[in-house]
Structure formats: C-alpha cells, structure tokens
C-alpha positions as CSV (number, residue, x, y, z in Angstrom):
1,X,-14.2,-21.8,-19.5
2,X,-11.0,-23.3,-21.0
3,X,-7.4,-23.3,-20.4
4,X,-4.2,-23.6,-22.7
5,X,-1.9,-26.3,-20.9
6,X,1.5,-28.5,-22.8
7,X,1.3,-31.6,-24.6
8,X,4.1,-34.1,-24.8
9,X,5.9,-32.8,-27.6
10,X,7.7,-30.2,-26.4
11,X,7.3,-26.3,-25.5
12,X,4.9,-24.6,-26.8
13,X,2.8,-27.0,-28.2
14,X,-0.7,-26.2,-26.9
15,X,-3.8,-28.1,-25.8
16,X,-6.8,-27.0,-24.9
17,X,-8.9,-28.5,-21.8
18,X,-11.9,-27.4,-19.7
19,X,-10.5,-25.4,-16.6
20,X,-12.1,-27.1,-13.2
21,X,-13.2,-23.8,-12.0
22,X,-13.4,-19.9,-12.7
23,X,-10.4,-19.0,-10.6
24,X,-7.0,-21.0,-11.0
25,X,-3.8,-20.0,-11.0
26,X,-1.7,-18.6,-14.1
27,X,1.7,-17.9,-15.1
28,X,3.0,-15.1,-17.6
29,X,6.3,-14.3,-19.1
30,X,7.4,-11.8,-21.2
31,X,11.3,-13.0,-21.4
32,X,12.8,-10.9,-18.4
33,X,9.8,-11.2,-15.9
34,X,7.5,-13.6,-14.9
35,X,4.0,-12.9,-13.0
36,X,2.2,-15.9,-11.2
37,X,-0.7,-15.4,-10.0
38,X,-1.8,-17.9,-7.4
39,X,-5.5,-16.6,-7.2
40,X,-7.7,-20.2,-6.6
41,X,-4.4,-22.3,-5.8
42,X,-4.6,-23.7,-2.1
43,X,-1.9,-23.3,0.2
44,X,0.3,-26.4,-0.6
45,X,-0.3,-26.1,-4.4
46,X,0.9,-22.2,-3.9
47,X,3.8,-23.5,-2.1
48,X,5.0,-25.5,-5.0
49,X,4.3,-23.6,-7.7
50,X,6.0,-20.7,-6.0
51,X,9.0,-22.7,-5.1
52,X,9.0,-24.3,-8.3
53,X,8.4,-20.8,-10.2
54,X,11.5,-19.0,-8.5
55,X,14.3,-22.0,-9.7
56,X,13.0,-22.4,-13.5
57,X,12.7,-18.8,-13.8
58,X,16.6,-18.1,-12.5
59,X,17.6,-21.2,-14.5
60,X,16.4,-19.2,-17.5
61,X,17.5,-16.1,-17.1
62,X,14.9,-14.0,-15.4
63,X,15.3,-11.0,-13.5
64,X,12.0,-10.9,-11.7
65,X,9.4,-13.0,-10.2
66,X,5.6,-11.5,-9.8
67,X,3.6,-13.7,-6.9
68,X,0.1,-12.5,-6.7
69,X,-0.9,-13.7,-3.8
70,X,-4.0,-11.6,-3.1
71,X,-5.2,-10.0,0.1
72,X,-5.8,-11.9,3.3
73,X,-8.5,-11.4,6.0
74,X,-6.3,-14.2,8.4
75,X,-3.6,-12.8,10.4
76,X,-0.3,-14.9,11.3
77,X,-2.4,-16.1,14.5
78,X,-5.9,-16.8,13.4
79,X,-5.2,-20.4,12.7
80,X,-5.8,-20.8,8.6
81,X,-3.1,-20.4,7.0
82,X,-3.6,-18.4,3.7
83,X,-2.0,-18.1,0.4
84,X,-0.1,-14.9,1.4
85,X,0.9,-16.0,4.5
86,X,2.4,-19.4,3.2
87,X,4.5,-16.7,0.3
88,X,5.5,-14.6,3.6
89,X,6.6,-17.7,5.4
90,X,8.5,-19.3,2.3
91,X,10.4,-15.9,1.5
92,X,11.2,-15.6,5.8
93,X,12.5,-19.5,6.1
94,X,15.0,-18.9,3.4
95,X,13.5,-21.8,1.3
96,X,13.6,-19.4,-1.8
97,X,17.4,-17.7,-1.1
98,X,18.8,-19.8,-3.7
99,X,17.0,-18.1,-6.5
100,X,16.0,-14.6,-4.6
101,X,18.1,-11.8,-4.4
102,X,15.6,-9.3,-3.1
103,X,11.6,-9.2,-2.2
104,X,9.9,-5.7,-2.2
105,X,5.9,-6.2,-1.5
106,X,3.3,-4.6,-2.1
107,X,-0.6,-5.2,-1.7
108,X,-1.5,-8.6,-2.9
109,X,1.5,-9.0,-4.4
110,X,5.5,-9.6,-4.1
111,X,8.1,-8.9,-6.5
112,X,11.1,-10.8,-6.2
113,X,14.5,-9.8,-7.7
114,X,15.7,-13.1,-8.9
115,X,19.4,-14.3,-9.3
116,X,19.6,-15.8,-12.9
117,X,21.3,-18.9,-13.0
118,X,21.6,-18.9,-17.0
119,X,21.2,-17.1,-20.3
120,X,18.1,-15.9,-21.1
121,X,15.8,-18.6,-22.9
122,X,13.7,-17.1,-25.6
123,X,10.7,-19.5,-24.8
124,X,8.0,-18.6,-22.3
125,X,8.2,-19.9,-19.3
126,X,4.3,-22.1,-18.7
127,X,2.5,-23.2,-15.6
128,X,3.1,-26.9,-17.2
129,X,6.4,-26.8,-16.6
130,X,6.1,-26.2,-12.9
131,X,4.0,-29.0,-12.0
C-alpha cells in the first residue's frame, strides 16, 4: 500500500512512500471543510493531529472540522484511554476553544464548527502540514 505525503518544495508537491500499515490516518479538504480521519492513529498522535488540525484549518479559512474518531468499546472508566475518548476530552478541557465555535457529534464522528481566523486559502490543506 502507498501513501501521497509533501516534499520540501512547497505545497502540493507530492511524493510517494510505502504506508507502514493498512490503517493510518488521513486528512481531506475540499476548501470549506476538512475531514480527518484518525482511524490507526494512537491516542497521543490523535491528540496532535487533532489539535494541530483545528488551528491550520481556522488559519485558512475553514468552516468545518470532520474528526472521525470511530467507535469505542472502552468507557470513560475502563482504564484505556481510546481515540474518541482523548477527542471528547480535548473538546471538554477547552484546549480546542480557540479555533471551535461549536461541536455536534454523531457516531464515530464530530463535526466542529470552526472560527476562521483568515481568508480562505485555495490550497488543500495535507496531513504533512500537521505534523
């Protein structure tokens, strides 16, 4: 399996590498929303990337923020933290309130009503960027 990531050079150049495993996480934009998908992130890479995801997507201008963060089998008590519970707990310790306006969720998933810091920048947003 491979995987598009940056090269030094700029946005949108593209270089392909082998992807470590089947299930890693991905970023989409379409110029007003962006989906990431944390699917095979663990919890302190989701953290990041979520955190990370919220600012650069205000700073250029988007309106919404998709975190798929899949469907838990751990509850709040049972010790492992998961990927959903570490988005819950971000979005409840006001870590995100800079960039969020709003959260509505939904099953394995949150959409988050973003305020946009900026104009809208025509380039896609990559996972690159937020690592």
């Amino acid at each position: 399996m491979w995987s598009a990531s940056r090269m030094e050079g700029g946005r949108g150049a593209v270089e392909c590498v082998p992807c470590p495993s089947r299930f890693m996480p991905h970023l989409s934009d379409d110029g007003l929303s962006v989906t990431l998908d944390l699917h095979g992130a663990r919890v302190p890479e989701a953290e990041g990337l979520v955190l990370a995801a919220a600012e650069l997507a205000a700073e250029c201008g988007r309106s919404t923020l998709r975190v798929v963060h899949g469907a838990s089998t751990t509850d709040w008590d049972g010790g492992n933290r998961t990927v959903k519970t570490a988005v819950l707990a971000l979005l409840s310790s006001g870590d995100l309130d800079a960039w969020v306006a709003s959260a509505h969720h939904a099953e394995g998933a949150v959409l988050l009503g973003l305020r946009p810091l900026g104009p809208p920048d025509r380039e896609p947003l990559t996972l690159a960027e937020l690592r």
